[in-house]
DRENDO-1510 file (C-alpha; in Angstrom, 1 decimal, always signed):
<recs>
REC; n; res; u; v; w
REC; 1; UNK; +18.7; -58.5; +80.0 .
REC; 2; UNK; +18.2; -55.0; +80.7 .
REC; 3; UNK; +14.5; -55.3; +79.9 .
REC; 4; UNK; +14.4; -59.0; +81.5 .
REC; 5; UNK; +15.3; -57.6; +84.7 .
REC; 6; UNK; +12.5; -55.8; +85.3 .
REC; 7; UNK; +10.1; -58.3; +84.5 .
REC; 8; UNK; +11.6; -60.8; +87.1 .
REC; 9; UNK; +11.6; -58.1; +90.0 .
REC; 10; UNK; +8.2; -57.8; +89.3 .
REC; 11; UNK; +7.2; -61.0; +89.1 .
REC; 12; UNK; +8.9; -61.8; +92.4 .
REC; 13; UNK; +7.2; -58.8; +94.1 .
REC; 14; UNK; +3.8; -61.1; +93.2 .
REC; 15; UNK; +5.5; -63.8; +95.1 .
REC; 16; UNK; +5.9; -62.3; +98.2 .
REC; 17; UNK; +2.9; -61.0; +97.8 .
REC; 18; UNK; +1.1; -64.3; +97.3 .
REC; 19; UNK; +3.7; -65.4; +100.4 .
REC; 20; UNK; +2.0; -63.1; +102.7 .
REC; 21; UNK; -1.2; -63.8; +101.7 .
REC; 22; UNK; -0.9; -67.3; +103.1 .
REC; 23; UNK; +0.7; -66.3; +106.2 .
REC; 24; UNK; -1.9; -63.5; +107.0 .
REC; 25; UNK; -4.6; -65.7; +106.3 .
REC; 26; UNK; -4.3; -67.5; +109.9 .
REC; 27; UNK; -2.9; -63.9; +111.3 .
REC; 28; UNK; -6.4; -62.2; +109.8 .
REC; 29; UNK; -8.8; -65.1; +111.3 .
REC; 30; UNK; -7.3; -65.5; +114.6 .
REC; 31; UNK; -9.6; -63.7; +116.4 .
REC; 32; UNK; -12.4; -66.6; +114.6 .
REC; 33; UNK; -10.3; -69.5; +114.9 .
REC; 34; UNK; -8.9; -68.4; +118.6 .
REC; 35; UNK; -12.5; -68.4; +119.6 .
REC; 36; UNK; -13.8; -71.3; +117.6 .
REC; 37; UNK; -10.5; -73.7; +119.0 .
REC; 38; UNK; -11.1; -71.7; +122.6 .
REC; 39; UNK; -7.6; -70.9; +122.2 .
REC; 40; UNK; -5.5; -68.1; +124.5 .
REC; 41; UNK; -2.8; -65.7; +123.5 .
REC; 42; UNK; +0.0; -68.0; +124.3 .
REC; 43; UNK; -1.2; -70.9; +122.3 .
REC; 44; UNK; -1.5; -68.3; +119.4 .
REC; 45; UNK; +2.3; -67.4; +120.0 .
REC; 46; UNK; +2.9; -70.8; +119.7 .
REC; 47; UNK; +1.6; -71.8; +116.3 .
REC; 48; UNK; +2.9; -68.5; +115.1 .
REC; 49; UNK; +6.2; -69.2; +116.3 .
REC; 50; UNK; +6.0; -72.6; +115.3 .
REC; 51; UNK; +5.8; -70.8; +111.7 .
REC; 52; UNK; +9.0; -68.6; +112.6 .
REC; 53; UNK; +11.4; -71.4; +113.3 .
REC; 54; UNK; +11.1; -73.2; +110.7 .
REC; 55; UNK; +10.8; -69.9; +108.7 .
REC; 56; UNK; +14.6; -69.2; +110.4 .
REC; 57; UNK; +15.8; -72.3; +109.5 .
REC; 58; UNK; +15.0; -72.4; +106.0 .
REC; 59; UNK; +16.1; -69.1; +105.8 .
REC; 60; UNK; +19.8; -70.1; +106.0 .
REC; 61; UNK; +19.0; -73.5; +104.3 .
REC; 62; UNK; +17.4; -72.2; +101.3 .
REC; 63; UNK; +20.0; -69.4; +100.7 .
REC; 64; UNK; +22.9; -72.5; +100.2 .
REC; 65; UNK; +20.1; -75.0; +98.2 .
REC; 66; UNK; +19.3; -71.6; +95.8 .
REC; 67; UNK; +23.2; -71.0; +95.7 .
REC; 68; UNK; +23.3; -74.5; +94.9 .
REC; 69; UNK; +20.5; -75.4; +92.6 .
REC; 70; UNK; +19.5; -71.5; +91.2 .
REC; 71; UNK; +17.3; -69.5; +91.5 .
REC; 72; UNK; +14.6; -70.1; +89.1 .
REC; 73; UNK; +14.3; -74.0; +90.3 .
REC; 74; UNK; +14.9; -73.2; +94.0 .
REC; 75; UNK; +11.8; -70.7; +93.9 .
REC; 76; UNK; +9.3; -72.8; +91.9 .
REC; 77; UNK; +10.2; -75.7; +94.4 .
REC; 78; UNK; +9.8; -73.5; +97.7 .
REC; 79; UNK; +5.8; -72.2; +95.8 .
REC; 80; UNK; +5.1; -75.5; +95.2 .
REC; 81; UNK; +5.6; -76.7; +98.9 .
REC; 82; UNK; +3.7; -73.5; +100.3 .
REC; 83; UNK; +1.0; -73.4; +98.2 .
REC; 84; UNK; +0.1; -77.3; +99.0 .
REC; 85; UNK; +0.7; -76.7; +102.6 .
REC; 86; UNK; -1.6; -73.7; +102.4 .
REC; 87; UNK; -4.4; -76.1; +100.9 .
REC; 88; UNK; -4.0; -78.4; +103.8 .
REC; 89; UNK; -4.4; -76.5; +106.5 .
REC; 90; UNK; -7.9; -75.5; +105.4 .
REC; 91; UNK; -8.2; -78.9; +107.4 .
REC; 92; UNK; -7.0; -78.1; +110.9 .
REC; 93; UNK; -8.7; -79.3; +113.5 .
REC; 94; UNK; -6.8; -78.2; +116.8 .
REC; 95; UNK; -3.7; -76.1; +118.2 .
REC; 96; UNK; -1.5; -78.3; +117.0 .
REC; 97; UNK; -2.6; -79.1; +113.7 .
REC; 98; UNK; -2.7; -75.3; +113.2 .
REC; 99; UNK; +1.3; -75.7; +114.7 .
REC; 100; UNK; +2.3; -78.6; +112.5 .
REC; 101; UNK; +1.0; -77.1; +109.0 .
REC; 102; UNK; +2.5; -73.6; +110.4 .
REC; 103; UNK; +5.9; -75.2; +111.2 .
REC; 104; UNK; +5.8; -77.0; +107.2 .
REC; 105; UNK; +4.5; -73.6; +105.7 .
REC; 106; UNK; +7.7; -71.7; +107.0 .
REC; 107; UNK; +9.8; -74.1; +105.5 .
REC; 108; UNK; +8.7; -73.6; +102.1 .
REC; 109; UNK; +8.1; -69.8; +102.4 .
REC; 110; UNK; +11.8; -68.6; +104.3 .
REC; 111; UNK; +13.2; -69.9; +100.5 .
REC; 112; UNK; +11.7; -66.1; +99.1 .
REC; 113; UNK; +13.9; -63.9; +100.2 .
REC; 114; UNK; +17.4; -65.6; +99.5 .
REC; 115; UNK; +15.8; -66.2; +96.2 .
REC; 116; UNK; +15.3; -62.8; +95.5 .
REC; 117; UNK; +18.1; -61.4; +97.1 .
REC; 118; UNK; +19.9; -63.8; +94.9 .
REC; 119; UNK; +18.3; -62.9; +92.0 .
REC; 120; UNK; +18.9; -58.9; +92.5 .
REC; 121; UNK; +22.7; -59.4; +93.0 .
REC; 122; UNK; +22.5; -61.2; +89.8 .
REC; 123; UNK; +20.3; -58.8; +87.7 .
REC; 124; UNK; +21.2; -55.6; +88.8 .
REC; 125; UNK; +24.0; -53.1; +89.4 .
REC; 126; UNK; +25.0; -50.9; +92.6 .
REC; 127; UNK; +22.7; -48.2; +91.8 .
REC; 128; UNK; +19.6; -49.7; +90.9 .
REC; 129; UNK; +19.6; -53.0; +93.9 .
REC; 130; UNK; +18.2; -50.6; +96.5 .
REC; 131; UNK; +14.7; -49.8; +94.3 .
REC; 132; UNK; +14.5; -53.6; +93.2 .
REC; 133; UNK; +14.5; -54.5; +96.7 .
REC; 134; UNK; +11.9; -52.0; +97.7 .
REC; 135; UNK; +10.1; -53.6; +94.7 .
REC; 136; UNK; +10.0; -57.2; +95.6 .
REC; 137; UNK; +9.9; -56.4; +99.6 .
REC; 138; UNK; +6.9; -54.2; +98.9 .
REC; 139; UNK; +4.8; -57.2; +97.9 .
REC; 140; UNK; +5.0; -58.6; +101.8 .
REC; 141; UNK; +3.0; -55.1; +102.4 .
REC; 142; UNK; +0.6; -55.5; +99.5 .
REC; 143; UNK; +0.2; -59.4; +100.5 .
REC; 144; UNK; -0.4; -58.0; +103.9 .
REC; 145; UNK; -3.0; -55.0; +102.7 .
REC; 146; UNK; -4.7; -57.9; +99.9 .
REC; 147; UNK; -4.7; -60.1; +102.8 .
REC; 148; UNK; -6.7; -58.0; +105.2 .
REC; 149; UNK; -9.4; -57.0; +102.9 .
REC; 150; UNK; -10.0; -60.3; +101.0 .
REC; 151; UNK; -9.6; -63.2; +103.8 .
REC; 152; UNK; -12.5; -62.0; +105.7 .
REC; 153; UNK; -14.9; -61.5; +102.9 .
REC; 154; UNK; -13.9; -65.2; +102.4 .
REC; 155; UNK; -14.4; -66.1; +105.5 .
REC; 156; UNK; -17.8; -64.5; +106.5 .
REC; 157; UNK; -18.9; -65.5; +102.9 .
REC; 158; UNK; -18.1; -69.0; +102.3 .
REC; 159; UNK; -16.3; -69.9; +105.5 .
REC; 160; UNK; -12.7; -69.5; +106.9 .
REC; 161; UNK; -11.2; -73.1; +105.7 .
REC; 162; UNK; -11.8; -71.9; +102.3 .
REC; 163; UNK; -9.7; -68.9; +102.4 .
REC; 164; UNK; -6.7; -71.3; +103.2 .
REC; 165; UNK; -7.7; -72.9; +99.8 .
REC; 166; UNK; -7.9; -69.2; +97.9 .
REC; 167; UNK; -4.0; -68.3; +99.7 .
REC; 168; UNK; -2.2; -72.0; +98.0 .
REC; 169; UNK; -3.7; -71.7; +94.6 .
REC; 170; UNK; -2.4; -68.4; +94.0 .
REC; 171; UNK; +1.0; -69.9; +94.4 .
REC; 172; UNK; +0.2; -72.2; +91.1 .
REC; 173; UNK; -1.0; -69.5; +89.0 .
REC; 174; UNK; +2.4; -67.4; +89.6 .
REC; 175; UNK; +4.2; -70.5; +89.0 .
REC; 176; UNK; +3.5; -70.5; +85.2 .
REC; 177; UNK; +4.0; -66.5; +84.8 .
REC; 178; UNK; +8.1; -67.5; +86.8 .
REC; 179; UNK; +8.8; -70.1; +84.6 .
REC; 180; UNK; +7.8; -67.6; +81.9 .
REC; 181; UNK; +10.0; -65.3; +83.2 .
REC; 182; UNK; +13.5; -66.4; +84.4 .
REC; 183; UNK; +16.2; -67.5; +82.1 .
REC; 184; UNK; +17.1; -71.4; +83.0 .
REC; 185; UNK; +20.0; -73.1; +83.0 .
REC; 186; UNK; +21.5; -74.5; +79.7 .
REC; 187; UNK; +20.9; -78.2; +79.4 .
REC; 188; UNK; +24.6; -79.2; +79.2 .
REC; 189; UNK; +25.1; -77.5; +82.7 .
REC; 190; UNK; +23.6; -80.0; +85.2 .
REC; 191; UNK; +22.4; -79.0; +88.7 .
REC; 192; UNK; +24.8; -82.1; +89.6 .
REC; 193; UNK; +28.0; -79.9; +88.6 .
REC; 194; UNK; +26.5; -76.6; +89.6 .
REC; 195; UNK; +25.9; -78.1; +93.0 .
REC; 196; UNK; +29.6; -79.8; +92.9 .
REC; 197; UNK; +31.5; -76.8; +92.3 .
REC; 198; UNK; +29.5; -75.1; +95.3 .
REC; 199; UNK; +30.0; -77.2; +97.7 .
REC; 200; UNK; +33.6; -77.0; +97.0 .
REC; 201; UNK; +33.0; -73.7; +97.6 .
REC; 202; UNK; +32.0; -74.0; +101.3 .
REC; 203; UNK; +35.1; -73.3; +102.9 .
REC; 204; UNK; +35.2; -70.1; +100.7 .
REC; 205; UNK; +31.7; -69.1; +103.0 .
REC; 206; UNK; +32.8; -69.7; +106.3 .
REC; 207; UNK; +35.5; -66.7; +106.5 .
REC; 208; UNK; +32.2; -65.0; +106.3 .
REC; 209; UNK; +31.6; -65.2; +110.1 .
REC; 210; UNK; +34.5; -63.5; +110.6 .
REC; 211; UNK; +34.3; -60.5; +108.9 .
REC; 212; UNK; +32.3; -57.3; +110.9 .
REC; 213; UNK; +30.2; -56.3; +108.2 .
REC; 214; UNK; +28.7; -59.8; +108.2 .
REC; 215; UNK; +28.1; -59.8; +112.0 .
REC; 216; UNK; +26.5; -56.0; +111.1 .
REC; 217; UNK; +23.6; -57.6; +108.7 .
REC; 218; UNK; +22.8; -60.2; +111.4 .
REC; 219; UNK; +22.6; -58.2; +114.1 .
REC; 220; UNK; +20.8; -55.3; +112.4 .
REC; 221; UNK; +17.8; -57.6; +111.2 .
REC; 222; UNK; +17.5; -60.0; +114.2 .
REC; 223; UNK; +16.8; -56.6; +116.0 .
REC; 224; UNK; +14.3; -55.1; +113.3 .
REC; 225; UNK; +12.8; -58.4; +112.3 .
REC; 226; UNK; +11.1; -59.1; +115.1 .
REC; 227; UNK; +9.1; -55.5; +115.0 .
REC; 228; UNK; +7.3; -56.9; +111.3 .
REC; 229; UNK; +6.4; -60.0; +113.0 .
REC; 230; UNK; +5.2; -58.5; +115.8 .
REC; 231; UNK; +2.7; -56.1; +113.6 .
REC; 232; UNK; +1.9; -59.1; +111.3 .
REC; 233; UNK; +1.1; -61.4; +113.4 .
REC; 234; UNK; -0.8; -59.1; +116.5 .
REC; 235; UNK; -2.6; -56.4; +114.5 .
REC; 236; UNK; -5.7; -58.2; +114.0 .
REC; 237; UNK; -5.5; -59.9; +117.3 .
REC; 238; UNK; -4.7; -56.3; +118.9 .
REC; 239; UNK; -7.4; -54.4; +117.5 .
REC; 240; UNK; -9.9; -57.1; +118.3 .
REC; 241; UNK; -8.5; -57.6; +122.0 .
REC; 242; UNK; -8.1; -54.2; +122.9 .
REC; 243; UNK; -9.9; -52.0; +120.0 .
REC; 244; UNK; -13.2; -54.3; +120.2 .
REC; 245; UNK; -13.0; -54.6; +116.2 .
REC; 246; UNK; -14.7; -57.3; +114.8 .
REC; 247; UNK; -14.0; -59.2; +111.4 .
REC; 248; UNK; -15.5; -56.7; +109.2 .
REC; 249; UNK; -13.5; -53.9; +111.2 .
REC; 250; UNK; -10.4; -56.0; +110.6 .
REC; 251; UNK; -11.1; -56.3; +107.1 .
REC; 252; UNK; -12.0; -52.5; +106.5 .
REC; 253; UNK; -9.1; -50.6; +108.5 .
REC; 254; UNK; -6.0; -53.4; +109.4 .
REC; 255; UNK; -5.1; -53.3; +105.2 .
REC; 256; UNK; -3.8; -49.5; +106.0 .
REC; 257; UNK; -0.6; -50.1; +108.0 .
REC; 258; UNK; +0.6; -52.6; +104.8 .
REC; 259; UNK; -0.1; -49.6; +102.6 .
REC; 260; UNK; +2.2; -47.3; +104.7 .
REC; 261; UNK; +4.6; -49.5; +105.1 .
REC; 262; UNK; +4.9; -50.1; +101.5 .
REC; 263; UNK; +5.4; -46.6; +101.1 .
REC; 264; UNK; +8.3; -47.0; +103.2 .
REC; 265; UNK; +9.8; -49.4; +101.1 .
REC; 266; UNK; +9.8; -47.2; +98.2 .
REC; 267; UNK; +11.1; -44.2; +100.3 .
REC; 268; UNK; +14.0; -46.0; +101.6 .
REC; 269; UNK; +14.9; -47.6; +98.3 .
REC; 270; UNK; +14.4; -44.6; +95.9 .
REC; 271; UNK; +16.1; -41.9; +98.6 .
REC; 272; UNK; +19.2; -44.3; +99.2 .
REC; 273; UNK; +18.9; -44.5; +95.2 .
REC; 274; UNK; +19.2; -40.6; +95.2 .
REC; 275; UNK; +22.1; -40.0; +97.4 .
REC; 276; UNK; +24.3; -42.2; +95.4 .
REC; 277; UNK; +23.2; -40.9; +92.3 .
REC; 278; UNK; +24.4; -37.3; +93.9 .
REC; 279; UNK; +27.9; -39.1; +94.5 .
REC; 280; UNK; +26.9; -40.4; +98.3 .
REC; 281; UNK; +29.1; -43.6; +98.6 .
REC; 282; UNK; +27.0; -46.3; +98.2 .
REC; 283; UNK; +27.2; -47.3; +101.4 .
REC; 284; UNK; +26.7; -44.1; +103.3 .
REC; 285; UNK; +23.7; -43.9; +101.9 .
REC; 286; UNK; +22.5; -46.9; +102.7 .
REC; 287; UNK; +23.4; -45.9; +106.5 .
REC; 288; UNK; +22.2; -42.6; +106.2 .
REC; 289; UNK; +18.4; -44.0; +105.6 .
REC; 290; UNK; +18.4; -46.6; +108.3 .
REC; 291; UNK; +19.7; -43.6; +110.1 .
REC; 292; UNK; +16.7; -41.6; +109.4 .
REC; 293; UNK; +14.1; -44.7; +109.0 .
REC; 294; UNK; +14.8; -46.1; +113.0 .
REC; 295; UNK; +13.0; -42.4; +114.2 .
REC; 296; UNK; +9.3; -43.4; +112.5 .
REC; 297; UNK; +9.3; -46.6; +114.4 .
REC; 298; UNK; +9.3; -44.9; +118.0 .
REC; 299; UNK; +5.7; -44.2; +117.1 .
REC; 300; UNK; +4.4; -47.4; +118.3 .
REC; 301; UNK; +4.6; -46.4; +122.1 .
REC; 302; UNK; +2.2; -43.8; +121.7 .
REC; 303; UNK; +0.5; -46.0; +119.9 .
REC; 304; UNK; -0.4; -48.3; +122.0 .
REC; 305; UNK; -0.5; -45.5; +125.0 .
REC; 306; UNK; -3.6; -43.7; +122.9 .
REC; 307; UNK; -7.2; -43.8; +123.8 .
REC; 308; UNK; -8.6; -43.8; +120.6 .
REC; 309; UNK; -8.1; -47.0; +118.0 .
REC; 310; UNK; -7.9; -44.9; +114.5 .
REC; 311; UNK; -4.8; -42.4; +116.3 .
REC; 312; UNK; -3.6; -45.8; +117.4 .
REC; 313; UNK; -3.7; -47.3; +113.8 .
REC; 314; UNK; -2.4; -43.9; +112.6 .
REC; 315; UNK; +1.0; -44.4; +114.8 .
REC; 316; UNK; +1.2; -47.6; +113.6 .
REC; 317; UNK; +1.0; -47.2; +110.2 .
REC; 318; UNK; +3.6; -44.7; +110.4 .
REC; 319; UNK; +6.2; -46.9; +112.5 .
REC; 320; UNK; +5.3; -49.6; +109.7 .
REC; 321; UNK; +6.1; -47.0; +107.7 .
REC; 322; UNK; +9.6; -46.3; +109.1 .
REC; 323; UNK; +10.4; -50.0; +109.9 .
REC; 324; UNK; +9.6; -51.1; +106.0 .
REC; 325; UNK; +12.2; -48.2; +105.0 .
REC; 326; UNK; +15.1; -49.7; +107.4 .
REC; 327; UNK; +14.1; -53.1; +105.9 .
REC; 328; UNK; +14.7; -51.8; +102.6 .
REC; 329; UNK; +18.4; -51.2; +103.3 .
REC; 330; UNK; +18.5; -54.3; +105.3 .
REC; 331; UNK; +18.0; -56.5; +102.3 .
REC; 332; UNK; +20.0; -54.2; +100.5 .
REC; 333; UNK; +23.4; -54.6; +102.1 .
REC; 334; UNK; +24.3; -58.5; +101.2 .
REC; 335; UNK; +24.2; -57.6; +97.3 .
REC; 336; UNK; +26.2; -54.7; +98.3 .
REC; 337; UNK; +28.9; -56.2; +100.4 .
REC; 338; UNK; +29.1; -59.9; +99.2 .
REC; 339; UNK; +29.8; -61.1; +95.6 .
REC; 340; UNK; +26.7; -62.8; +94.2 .
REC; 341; UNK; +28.4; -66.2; +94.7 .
REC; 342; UNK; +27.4; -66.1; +98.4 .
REC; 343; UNK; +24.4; -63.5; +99.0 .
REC; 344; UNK; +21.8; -65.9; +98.9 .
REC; 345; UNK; +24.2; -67.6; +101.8 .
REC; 346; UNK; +24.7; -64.0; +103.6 .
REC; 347; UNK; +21.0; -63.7; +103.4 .
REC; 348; UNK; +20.0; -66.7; +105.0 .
REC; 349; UNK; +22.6; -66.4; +107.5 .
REC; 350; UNK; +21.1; -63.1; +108.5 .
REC; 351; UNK; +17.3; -64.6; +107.8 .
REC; 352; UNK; +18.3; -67.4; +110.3 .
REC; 353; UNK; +19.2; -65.1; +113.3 .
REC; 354; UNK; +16.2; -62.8; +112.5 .
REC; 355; UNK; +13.7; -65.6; +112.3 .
REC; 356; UNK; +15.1; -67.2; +115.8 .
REC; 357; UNK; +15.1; -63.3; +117.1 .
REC; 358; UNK; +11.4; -63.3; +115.9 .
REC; 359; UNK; +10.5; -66.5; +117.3 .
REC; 360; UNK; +11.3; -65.4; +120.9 .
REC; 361; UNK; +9.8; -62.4; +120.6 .
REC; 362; UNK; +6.5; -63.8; +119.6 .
REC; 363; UNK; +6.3; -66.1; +122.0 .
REC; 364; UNK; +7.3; -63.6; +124.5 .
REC; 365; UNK; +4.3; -61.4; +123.3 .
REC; 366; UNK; +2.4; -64.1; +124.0 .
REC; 367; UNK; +3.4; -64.5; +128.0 .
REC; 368; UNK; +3.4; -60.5; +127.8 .
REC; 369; UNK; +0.0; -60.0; +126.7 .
REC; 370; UNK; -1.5; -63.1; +128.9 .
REC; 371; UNK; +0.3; -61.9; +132.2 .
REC; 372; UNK; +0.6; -57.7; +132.0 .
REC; 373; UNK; -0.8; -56.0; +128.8 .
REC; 374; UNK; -0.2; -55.3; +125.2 .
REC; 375; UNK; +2.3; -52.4; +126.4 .
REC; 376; UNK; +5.7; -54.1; +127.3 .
REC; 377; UNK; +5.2; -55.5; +123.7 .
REC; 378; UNK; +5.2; -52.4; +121.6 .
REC; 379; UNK; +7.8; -50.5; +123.6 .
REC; 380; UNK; +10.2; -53.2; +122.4 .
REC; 381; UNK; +9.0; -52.8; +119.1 .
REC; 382; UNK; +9.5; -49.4; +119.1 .
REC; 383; UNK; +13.0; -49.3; +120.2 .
REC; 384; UNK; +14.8; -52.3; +119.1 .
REC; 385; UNK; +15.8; -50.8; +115.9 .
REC; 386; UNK; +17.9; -48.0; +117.8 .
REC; 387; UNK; +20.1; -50.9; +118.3 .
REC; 388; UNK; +20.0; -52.1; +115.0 .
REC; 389; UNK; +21.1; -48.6; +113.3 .
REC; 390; UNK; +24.1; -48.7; +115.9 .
REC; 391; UNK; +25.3; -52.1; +114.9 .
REC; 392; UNK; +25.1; -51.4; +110.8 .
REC; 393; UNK; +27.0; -47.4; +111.9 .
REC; 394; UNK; +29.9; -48.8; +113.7 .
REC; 395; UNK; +30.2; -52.4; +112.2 .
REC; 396; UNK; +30.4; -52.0; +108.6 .
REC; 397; UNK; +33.9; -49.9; +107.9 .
REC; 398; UNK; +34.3; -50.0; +104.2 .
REC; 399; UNK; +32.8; -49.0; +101.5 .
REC; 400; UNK; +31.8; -52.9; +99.9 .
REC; 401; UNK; +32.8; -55.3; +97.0 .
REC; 402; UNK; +33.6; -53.8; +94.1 .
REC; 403; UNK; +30.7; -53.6; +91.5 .
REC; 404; UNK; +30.0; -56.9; +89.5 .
REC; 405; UNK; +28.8; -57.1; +86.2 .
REC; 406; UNK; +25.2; -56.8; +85.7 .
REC; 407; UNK; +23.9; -60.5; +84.9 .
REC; 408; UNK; +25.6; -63.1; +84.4 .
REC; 409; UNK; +26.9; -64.5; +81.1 .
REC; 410; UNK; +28.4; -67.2; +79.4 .
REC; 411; UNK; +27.0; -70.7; +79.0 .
REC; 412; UNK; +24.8; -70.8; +82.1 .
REC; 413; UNK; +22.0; -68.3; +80.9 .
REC; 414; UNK; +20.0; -69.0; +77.8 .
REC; 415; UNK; +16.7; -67.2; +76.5 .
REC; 416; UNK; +13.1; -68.9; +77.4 .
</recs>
């Protein structure tokens, strides 16, 4: 298992990879698609909101169907959907096409991060949960990066329905290297009495809204969330409104703030890694980087306050940068708080209230950026997550669950 943990970290880094790939493909050709469809800032809020609600919802709903069914046939499920819905919307025709196949995507693609929140808490001790986060989260910002370069040489080469094709077939050729990967169930367990001793296990869940450290992870990402979605979905739209770059320009210089904010991942999760190992309680440390991580992200007011586009995109990158490494610990918490029983639960609780928190905001970014100016839009980006670090500081007063064992044994684990 030690070695088999590894392998399925990294294999669900290439999911969210391939998970942002298809939802940066409409993000990367908005500016063609907005023009083609003669569509204005708040119809693009809408069909990217349209994505974020349903992303919220599934968020919560996927974390009890993964704690329900598992992980390994939860995920392959959720790729499945995505990648087909992907396909289809190559066929779009209108704003609300674009909404409908939006609204189906998020349903399938808010299963992820449960899933591999799940699978961390299952596969991996204290000590080691903060750099296989970073690992698996990091693939949103090299999904974003691949996204950026390789959508637009699609596009201008072959046409931008196609790239909607490219983004859902990559979902089938990850789906063979998972089922690879994950250990499944034994065959004398059935998903019929895993799912009946959960759900006897509900009233076991709801205590969790009670408790402060619960109400901490909720309110810490529904306040940070919405700054990623803000920077996913708007870059390309920003720097084509307001930076005059056109599809190339996107393609040659948007892929840098992914890079940076991967970085970030790795910095949060391999310094909150390093003050443990020095005998930092686990969760200090954890506090400690969000701490240090919310100061980067005040870079996006002089962002959007600079004259010139490439100091612009290098502010950004480095509030990405400081975002991604809050994120990190954000993720983190659950599998440090919650026994593995209910962190795919916790997870989507907290995935729930960020996605609605992100679904406002973009739509309010929308009515912002019609009515006043890019401006309001990034100064709320900017200092949002000053609020978060308060709420994970004061509401989280002990020190967690008490470490569980590595992986799980006994008779519902087998080799592939």
């Amino acid at each position: 298992m030690s070695r088999r943990r590894w392998w399925i970290i990294w294999t669900l880094f290439f999911s969210t990879a391939i998970n942002y790939i298809n939802r940066q493909t409409l993000s990367v050709l908005a500016p063609v698609i907005s023009r083609e469809f003669h569509l204005n800032h708040s119809q693009l809020s809408n069909i990217f909101g349209a994505f974020q609600f349903a992303y919220a919802g599934t968020w919560l709903i996927g974390g009890i169907f993964l704690d329900i069914a598992g992980t390994r046939l939860g995920l392959s499920i959720a790729v499945i959907w995505w990648s087909l819905v992907s396909i289809a919307t190559s066929f779009a025709n209108s704003a609300f096409s674009f909404g409908a196949f939006r609204f189906l995507l998020g349903i399938g693609e808010g299963v992820n991060w449960p899933g591999a929140s799940k699978a961390v808490a299952e596969h991996f001790p204290a000590q080691q949960r903060s750099v296989a986060v970073a690992i698996f989260d990091s693939g949103s910002s090299v999904g974003g990066a691949v996204a950026a370069i390789v959508i637009p040489w699609i596009a201008l080469k072959i046409g931008w329905r196609f790239a909607f094709t490219f983004s859902g077939v990559l979902g089938f050729v990850w789906l063979a290297l998972w089922l690879a990967v994950y250990p499944r169930r034994r065959r004398s367990t059935s998903v019929t009495t895993s799912a009946s001793l959960n759900l006897r296990d509900v009233n076991s869940w709801l205590p969790l809204l009670k408790r402060s450290d619960t109400w901490a992870v909720v309110i810490g990402r529904s306040l940070t969330d919405p700054i990623w979605w803000f920077y996913v979905f708007w870059l390309p739209q920003y720097f084509s409104d307001t930076r005059g770059f056109n599809l190339k320009q996107i393609a040659a210089f948007t892929w840098i703030p992914f890079v940076a904010a991967d970085l970030g991942n790795f910095a949060g999760g391999l310094s909150s890694g390093a003050l443990v190992k020095k005998g930092m309680a686990v969760l200090r440390a954890r506090k400690s980087v969000c701490i240090v991580s919310c100061i980067p992200v005040l870079a996006g007011i002089p962002a959007v306050l600079t004259s010139n586009p490439y100091s612009s995109l290098a502010l950004i990158c480095f509030a990405l940068f400081g975002y991604a490494s809050w994120s990190t610990m954000g993720l983190t918490l659950p599998s440090d708080l919650f026994p593995s029983e209910v962190v795919a639960t916790v997870t989507g609780l907290s995935g729930l209230a960020a996605g609605l928190s992100g679904a406002v905001f973009t739509l309010l970014v929308g009515i912002l950026v019609d009515r006043f100016s890019y401006i309001p839009a990034f100064v709320l980006a900017a200092t949002l997550p000053v609020l978060a670090t308060l709420s994970i500081v004061f509401l989280i007063r002990r020190e967690g669950q008490p470490d569980a064992p590595v992986a799980p044994s006994g008779p519902l684990l087998e080799t592939v």
